[in-house]
C-alpha positions as CSV (number, residue, x, y, z in Angstrom):
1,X,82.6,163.1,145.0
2,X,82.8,160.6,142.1
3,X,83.3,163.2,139.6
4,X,86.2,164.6,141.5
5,X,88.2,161.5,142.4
6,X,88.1,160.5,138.5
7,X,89.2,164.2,137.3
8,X,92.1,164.2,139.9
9,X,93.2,161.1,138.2
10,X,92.5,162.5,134.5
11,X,94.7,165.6,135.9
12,X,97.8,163.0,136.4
13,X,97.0,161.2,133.0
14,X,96.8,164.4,131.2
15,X,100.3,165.6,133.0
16,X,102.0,162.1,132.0
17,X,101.0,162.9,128.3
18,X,101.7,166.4,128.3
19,X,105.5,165.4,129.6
20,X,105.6,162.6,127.2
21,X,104.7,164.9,123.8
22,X,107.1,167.4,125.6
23,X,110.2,164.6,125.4
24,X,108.5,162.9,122.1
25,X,109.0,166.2,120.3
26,X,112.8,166.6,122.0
27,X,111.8,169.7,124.8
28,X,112.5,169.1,128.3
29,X,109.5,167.6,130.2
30,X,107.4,170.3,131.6
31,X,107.8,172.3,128.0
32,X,104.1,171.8,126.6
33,X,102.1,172.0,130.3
34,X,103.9,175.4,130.6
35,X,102.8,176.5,127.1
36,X,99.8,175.8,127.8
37,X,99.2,177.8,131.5
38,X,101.5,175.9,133.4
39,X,100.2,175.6,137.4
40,X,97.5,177.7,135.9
41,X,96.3,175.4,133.3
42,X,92.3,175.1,133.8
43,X,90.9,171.4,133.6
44,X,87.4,170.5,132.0
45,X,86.0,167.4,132.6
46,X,82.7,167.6,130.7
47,X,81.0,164.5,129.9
48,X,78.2,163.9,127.2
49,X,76.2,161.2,126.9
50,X,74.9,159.7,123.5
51,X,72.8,157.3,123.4
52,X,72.8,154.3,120.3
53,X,71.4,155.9,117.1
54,X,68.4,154.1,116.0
55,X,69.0,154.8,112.6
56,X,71.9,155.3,111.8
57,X,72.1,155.1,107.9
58,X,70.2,159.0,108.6
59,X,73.1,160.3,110.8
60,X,74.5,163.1,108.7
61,X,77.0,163.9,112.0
62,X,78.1,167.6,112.3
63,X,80.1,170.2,110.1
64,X,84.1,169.6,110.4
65,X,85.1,171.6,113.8
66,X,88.2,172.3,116.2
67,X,88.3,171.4,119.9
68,X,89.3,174.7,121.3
69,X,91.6,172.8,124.4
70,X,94.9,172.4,123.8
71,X,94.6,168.5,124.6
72,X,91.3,166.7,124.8
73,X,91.1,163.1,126.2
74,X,88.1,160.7,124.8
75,X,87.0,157.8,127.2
76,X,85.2,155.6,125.1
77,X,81.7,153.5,125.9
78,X,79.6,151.2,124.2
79,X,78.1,153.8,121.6
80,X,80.4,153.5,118.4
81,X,80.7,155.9,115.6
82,X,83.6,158.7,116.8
83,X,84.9,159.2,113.0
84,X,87.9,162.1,112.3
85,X,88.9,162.8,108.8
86,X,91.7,164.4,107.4
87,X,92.5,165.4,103.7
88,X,89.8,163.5,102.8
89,X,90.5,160.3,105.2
C-alpha cells in the first residue's frame, strides 16, 4: 500500500516536470508526456538499496551506461557517491 501511495505521487511529480521541460523548451504543455506514450506512458518505480561502502578508495563504480527511460527521477538517502561525467567532467 505504501509503495503505491508514493508512486501515485511520483506519477504527478513526473507529469509536472514533463509539462515544465515541454514549456522550458517552448512546446505546448503536454508535448513531451505524449512523445513519450502519452496516457499510455508505463511508470517504474524500482528502488535499489546500497548500503555505505566500507572501502571506498576500492570502488571502481561501473562502465559509463544509458538509462533506457525517457525520464528517471533519483530520491536521494544517506549513502553518498552518485557521480555523472560528461566530456571528461
Amino acid at each position: 500500500e505504501v509503495n503505491e501511495e508514493y508512486a501515485k505521487y511520483m506519477r504527478e511529480v513526473t507529469d509536472k516536470l514533463f509539462t515544465a521541460l515541454s514549456l522550458g523548451l517552448g512546446l505546448e504543455g503536454h508535448a513531451l508526456k505524449e512523445g513519450a506514450g502519452g496516457e499510455e506512458i508505463e511508470y517504474l518505480l524500482k528502488i535499489n538499496y546500497y548500503p555505505p561502502c566500507p572501502r571506498p578508495d576500492l570502488t571502481l563504480g561501473v562502465a559509463a551506461h544509458t538509462d533506457l527511460s525517457a525520464l528517471t527521477i533519483l530520491v536521494p538517502n544517506e549513502v553518498p557517491g552518485l557521480q555523472i561525467f560528461k566530456d571528461g567532467n
